[in-house]
C-alpha positions in Angstrom: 51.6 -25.0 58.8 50.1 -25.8 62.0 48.8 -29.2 60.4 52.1 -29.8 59.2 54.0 -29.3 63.1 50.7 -31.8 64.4 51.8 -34.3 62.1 55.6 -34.0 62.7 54.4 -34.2 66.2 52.5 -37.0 65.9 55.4 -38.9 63.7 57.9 -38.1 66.6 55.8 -39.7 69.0 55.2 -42.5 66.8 59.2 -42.8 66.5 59.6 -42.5 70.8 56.9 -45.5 71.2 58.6 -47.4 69.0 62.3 -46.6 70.6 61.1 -47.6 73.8 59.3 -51.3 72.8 60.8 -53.9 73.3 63.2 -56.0 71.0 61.0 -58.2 70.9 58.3 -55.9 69.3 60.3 -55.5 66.0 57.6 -56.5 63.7 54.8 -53.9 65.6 57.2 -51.3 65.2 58.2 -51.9 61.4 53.8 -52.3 61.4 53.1 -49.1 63.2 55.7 -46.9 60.7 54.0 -48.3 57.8 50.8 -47.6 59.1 51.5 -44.4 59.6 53.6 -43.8 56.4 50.5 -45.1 54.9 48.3 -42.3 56.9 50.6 -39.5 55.4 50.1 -41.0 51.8 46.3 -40.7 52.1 46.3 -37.4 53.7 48.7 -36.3 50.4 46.3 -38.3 48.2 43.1 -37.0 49.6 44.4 -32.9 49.8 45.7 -33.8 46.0 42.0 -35.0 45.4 40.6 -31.6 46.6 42.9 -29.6 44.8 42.2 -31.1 40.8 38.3 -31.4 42.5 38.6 -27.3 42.9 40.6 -27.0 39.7 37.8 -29.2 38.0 34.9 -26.6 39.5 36.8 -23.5 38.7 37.0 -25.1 35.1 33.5 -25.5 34.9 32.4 -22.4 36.3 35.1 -20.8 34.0 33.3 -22.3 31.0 30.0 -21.8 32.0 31.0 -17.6 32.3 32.2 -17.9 28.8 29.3 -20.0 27.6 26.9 -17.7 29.1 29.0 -14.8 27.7 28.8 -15.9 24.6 25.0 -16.6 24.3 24.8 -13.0 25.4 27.1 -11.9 22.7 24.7 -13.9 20.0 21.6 -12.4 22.1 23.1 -9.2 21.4 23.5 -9.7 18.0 20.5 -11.2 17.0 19.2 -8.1 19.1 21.0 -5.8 16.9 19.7 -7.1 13.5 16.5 -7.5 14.1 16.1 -3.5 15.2 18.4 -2.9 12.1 15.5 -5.5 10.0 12.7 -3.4 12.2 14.1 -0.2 10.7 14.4 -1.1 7.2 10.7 -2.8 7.4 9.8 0.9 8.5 11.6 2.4 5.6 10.3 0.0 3.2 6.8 0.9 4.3 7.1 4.5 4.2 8.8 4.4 0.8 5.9 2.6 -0.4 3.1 4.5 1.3 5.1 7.8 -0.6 5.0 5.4 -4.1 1.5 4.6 -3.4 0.2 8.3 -2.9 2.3 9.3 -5.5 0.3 7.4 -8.2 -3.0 8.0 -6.9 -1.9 11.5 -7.0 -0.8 10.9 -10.6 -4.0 9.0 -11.6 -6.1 12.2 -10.3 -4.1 14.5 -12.5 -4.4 12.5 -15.7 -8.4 11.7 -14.7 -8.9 15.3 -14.3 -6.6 16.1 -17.3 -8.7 13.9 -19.5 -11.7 15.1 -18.2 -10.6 19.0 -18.8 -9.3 18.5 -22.3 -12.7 16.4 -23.5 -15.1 19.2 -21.9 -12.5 21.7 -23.7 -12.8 19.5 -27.1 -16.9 19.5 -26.6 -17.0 23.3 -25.8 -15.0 23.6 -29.0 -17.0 21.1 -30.9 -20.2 23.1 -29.8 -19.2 26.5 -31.1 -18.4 25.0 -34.4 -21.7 22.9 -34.6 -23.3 26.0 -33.3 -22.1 28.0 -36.2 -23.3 25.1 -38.8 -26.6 25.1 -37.8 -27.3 28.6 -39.3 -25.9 27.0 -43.0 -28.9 23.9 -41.9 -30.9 26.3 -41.4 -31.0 28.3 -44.5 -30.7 24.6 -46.8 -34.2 24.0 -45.1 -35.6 27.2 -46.2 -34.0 26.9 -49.4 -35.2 23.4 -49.8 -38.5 24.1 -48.8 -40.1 26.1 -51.9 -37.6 24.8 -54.4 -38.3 23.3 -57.9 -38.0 19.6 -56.9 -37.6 18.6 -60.9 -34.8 21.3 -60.8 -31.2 19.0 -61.3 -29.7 22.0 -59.1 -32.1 21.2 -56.3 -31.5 17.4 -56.5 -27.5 18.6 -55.8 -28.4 20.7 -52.8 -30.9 17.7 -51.1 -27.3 15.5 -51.4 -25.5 17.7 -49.6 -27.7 19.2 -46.8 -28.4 15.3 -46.1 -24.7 14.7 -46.1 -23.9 17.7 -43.8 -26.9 16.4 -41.3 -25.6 12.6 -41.0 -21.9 14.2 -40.5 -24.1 16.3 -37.8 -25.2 13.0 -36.8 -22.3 11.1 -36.6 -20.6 13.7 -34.6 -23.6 13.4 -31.7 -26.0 16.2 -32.9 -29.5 15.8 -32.4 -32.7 17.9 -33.1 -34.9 18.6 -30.2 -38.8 17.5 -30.8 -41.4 20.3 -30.6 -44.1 20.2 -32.4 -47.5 18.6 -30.2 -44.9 18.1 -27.2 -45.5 19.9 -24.3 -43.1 23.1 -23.2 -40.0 22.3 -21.4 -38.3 25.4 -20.7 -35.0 23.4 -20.5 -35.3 22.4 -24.0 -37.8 25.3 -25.7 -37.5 28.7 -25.7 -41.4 30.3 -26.3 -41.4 33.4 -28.3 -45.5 33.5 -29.1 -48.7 32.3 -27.5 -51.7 32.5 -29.1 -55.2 30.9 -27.6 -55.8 27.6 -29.3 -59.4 25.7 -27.8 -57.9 22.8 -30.3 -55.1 21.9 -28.0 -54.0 21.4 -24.4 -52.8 24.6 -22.6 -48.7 25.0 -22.6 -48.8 22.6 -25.6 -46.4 23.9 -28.5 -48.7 24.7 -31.5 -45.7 25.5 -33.8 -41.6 25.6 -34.4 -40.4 28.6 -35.6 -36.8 27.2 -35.2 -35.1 24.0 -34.9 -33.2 23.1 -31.8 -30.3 21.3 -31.4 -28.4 19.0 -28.6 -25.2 18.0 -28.6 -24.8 14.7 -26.4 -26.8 15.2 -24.5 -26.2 19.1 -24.0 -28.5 21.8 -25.6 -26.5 23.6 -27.9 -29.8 25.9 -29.3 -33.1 25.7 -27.8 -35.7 25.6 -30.6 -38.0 28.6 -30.8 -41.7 28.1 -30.2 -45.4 29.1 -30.6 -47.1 28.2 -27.4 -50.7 27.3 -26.8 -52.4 29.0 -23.3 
């Protein structure tokens, strides 16, 4: 406003110099009014320049706000799914730790399960093979002062040396004695006697055949030490 009154002022004064010029001065006053038409035009021009000049910076701050608005949005976003990836990773690893324990777990059981059942089939096996060994042991004694031109002996050799390859096959071995010198793990001494013939704790006879069972004594064989 007070711009506005300096200008009017201004203008009026303009108008009273050129009222009081002389006729002849026609042309300087027509010049002066135009040059201070002119003036008023720029001034317009120039506050019209600062206004779209402030409109164009409010525009661009404007869209910078929004631009930086939105990066935070996708900032956010991206923020969002990658603790939402994060978390799923996490369950993903745990479920898979659980899936890997779980099978060791399993592969224990069945190892020891296997392991239980054969030692269970082998106990088994030994009591049965245990109990055959008396029937071995009386076809030996029967064998060993039979007729050997006898047809009915000829029978019995067939099947005690069928019944020892079965024996055999199944893992069954007889201990050595005889000569050999006493293991207490393998021979069980029921006699000494004093033999100068021989080395002392040398077995001088087998009174009874012992058995292993892979690997496992199953009977130890009864023997006649030397001292």
């Amino acid at each position: 406003m007070a711009e506005e009154k300096d200008e009017k002022k201004n203008a009026d004064a303009v108008s009273d110099d050129v009222k009081d010029m002389p006729e002849g001065t026609e042309e300087a006053k027509e010049g002066t009014a135009e040059e201070s038409a002119g003036t008023e035009e720029e001034k317009k021009a120039s506050e019209k320049s600062g206004d779209e000049k402030a409109e164009t910076r409010d525009k661009e701050d404007k869209d910078k706000k929004d631009k930086k608005s939105d990066e935070d949005g996708k900032s956010e976003k991206k923020k969002d799914k990658k603790e939402k990836k994060d978390k799923k990773d996490e369950k993903i690893a745990e479920l898979t730790d659980r899936l890997q324990r779980l099978m060791a777990e399993f592969d224990n059981f069945r190892k020891r399960t296997e392991k239980e059942k054969s030692q269970m089939y082998d106990m088994g096996a030994g009591d049965v093979i245990t109990k055959m060994l008396d029937i071995v042991d009386n076809f030996e004694r029967g064998l060993k002062n039979a007729d050997e031109s006898d047809p009915f002996v000829e029978g019995m050799k067939k099947v005690y040396k069928q019944l020892t390859k079965t024996l055999d096959d199944l893992g069954v071995t007889a201990i050595e004695a005889e000569g050999k010198e006493f293991d207490p793990n393998l021979h069980n001494a029921v006699m000494h006697e004093e033999n100068p013939d021989v080395g002392e704790n040398i077995i001088t006879a087998e009174l009874q055949k012992g058995y292993m069972y892979k690997g496992t004594v199953i009977r130890h064989s009864m023997v006649k030490v030397a001292n």
